[in-house]
C-alpha positions as CSV (number, residue, x, y, z in Angstrom):
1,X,30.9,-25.8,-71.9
2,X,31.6,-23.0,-74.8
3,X,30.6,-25.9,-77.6
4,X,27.5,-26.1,-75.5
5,X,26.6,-22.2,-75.1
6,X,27.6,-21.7,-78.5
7,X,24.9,-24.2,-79.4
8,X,22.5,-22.5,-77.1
9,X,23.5,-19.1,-78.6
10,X,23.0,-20.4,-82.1
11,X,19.0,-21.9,-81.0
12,X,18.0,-18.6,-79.4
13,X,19.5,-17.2,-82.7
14,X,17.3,-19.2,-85.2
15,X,14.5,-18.1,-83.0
16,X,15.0,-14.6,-82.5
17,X,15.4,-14.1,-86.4
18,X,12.1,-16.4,-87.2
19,X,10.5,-14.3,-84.6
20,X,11.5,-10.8,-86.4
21,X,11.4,-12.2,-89.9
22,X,7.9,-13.3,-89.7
23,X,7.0,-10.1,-87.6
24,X,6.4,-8.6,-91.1
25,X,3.6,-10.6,-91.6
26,X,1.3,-8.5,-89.8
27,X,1.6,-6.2,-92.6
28,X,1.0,-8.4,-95.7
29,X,-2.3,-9.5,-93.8
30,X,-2.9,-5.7,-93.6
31,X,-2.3,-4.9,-96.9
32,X,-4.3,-7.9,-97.9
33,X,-7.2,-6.7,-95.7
34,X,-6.9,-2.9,-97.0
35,X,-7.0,-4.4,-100.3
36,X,-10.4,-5.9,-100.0
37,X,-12.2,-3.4,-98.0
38,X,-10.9,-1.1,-101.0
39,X,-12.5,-3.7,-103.8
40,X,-15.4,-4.3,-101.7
41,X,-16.9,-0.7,-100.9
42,X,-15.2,1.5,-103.1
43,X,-15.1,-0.2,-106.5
44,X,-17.9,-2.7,-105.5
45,X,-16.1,-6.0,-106.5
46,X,-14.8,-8.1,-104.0
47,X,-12.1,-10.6,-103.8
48,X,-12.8,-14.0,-103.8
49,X,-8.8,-14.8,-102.0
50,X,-8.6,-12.0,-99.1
51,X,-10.4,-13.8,-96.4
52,X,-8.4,-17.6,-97.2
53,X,-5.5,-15.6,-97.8
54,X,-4.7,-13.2,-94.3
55,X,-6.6,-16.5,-92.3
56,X,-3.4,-18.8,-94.3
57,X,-1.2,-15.4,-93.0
58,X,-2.3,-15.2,-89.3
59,X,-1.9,-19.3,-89.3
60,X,1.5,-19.0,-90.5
61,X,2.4,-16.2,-88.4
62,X,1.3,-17.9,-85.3
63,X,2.8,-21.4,-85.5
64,X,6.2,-19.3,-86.6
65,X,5.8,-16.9,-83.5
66,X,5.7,-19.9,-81.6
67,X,9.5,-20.1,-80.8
68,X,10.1,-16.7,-80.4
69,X,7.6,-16.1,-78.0
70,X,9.1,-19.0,-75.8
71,X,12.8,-17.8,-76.3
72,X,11.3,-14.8,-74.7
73,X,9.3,-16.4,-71.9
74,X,6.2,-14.7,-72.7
75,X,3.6,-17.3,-72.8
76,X,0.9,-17.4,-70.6
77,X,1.5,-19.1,-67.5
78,X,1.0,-19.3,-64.0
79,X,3.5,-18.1,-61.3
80,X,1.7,-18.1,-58.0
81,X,3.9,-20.0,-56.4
82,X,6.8,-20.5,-58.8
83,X,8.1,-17.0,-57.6
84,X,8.7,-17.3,-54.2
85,X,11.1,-21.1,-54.8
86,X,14.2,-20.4,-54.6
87,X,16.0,-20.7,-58.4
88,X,17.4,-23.7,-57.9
89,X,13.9,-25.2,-57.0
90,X,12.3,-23.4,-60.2
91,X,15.1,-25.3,-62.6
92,X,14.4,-28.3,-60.9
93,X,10.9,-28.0,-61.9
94,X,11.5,-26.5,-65.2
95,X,13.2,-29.5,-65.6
96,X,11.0,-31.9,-65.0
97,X,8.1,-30.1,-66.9
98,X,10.5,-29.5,-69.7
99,X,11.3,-32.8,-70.0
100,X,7.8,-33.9,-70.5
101,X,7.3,-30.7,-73.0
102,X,10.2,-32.1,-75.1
103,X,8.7,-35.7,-75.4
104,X,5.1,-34.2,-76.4
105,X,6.4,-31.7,-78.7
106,X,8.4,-34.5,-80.3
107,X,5.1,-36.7,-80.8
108,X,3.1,-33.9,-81.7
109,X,6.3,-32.9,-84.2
110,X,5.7,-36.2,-85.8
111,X,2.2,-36.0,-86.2
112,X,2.5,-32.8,-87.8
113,X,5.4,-34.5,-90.5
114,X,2.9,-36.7,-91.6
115,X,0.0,-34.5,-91.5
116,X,2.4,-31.8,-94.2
117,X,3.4,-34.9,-96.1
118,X,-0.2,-36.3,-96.3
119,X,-0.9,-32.6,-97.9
120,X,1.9,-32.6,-100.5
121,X,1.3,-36.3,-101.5
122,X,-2.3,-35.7,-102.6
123,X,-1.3,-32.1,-103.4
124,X,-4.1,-30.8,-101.3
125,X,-5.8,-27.3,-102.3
126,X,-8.2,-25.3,-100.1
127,X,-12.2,-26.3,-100.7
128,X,-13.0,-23.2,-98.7
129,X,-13.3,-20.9,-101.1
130,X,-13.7,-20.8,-105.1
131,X,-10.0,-19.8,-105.7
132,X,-8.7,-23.3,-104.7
133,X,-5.5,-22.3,-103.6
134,X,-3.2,-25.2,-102.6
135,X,-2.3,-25.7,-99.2
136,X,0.7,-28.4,-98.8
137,X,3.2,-25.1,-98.4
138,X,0.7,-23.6,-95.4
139,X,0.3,-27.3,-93.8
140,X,4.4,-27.3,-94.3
141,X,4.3,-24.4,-91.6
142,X,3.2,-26.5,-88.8
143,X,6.1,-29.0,-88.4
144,X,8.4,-26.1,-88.9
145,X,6.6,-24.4,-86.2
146,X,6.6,-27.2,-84.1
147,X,10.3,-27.8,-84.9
148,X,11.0,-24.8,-83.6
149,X,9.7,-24.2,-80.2
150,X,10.9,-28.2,-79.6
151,X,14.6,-26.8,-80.2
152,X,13.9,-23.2,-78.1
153,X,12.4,-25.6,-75.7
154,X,16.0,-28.0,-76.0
155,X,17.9,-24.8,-75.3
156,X,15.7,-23.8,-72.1
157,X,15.9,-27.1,-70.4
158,X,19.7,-27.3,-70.9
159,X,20.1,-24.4,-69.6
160,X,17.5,-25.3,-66.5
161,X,19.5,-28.5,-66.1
162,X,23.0,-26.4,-66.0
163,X,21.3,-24.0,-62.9
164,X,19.4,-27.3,-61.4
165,X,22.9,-29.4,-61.5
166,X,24.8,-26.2,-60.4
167,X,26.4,-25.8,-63.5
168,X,26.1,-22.3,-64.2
169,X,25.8,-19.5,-61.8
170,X,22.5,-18.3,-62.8
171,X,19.6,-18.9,-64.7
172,X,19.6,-17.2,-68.3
């Protein structure tokens, strides 16, 4: 099983590093925000790319933070009940649920391939704003997103399959 937990290890990797790289983020869409405030009320001449620009940022940042957040286990959920099963019981269940995760992400990963290929086709830009920016690179960011959390969410139903088959001691 080292082949297998090195694979594991090298998933929770890619996600940890996404999840620190695009940490950054937060402060381009800071600096972008600063930026405007500053053109807008000091200088009196406001952008016309801030507000597209930190709302392409935060969009990014999300769908990125996606996989991160679930190598952590720190989305939302639930856990009235889950607690107090034994852990056996709980990878049982995480196995089941994760199961039917990994078949929607992989239809919703789909989707969002042809959505980003749909954008760079036509070469889409933004019509929200008179700066026009193109957004095929932002729309790109979804079925990487997506891509992401589906193998994160690989790695955590292997491993709930390892404790639910008894194949590991405990539950990592």
């Amino acid at each position: 099983m080292t082949g297998i937990s090195r694979l594991l290890d090298a998933i929770d990797g890619i996600s940890e590093f996404t999840g620190k790289a695009i940490s950054w983020m937060c402060l381009a869409m800071i600096g972008v925000l600063l930026y405007e405030i500053a053109a807008r009320y000091f200088f009196l001449s406001p952008t016309s790319w801030a507000h597209e620009s930190t709302t392409m940022l935060y969009g990014t940042f999300c769908i990125l933070a996606g996989a991160y957040t679930h190598r952590h286990q720190a989305h939302v959920r639930s856990e009235v009940i889950y607690h107090v099963l034994t852990l056996r019981t709980r990878a049982v269940l995480d196995v089941i649920t994760g199961g039917v995760m990994l078949v929607i992400f992989s239809v919703f990963f789909y989707i969002a391939c042809q959505f980003a290929l749909d954008s760079w086709q036509s070469q889409e830009v933004s019509s929200k704003s008179t700066w026009g920016v193109p957004i095929y690179p932002f729309k790109t960011m979804l079925p990487l997103g997506v891509g992401l959390v589906l193998l994160q969410s690989f790695a955590h139903w292997i491993r709930d399959l390892r404790v639910a088959f008894n194949l590991t001691p405990e539950k990592a």
